[in-house]
C-alpha positions in Angstrom: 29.1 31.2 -5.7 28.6 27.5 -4.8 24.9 26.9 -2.9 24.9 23.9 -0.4 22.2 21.8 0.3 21.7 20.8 4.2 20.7 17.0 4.6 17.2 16.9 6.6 17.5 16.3 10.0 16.7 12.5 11.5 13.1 14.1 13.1 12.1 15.3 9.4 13.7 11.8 8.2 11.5 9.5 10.0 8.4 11.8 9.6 9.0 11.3 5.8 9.2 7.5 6.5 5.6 7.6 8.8 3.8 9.4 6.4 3.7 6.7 3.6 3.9 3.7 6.2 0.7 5.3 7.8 -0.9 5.5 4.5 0.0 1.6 4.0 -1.5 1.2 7.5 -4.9 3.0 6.2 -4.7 1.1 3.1 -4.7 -2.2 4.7 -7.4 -1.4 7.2 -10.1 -0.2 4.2 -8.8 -3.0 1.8 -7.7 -5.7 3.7 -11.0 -6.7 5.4 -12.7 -7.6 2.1 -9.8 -10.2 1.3 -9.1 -11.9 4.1 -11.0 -14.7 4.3 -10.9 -15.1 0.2 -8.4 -17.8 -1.9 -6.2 -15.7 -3.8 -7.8 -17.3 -7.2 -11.0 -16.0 -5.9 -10.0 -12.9 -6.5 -8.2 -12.7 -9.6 -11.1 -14.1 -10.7 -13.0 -11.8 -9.4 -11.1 -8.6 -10.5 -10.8 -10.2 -14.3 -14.7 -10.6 -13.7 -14.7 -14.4 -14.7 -16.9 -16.4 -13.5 -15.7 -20.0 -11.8 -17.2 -21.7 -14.2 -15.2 -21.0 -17.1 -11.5 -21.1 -18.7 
């Protein structure tokens, strides 16, 4: 007996799309504030918690 497997439909297709995208779309608004206006050596430096200062 040979089982087949349905593809999803396109409605449950893009749903699978928006979930993650609307999670990006979270992401961005918690995280992104705190970075905008910052270099992006500033904060490397900041998450390897070295000071400007030294080498």
């Amino acid at each position: 007996m040979a089982a087949a497997i349905a593809a999803p439909s396109i409605g449950a297709t893009a749903l699978y799309g928006a979930i993650p995208l609307t999670l990006a779309i979270v992401a961005m608004i918690v995280f992104g504030v705190e970075t905008k206006r910052k270099q992006l050596e500033r904060i490397t430096m900041e998450e390897l918690h070295v000071t400007a200062g030294t080498s």
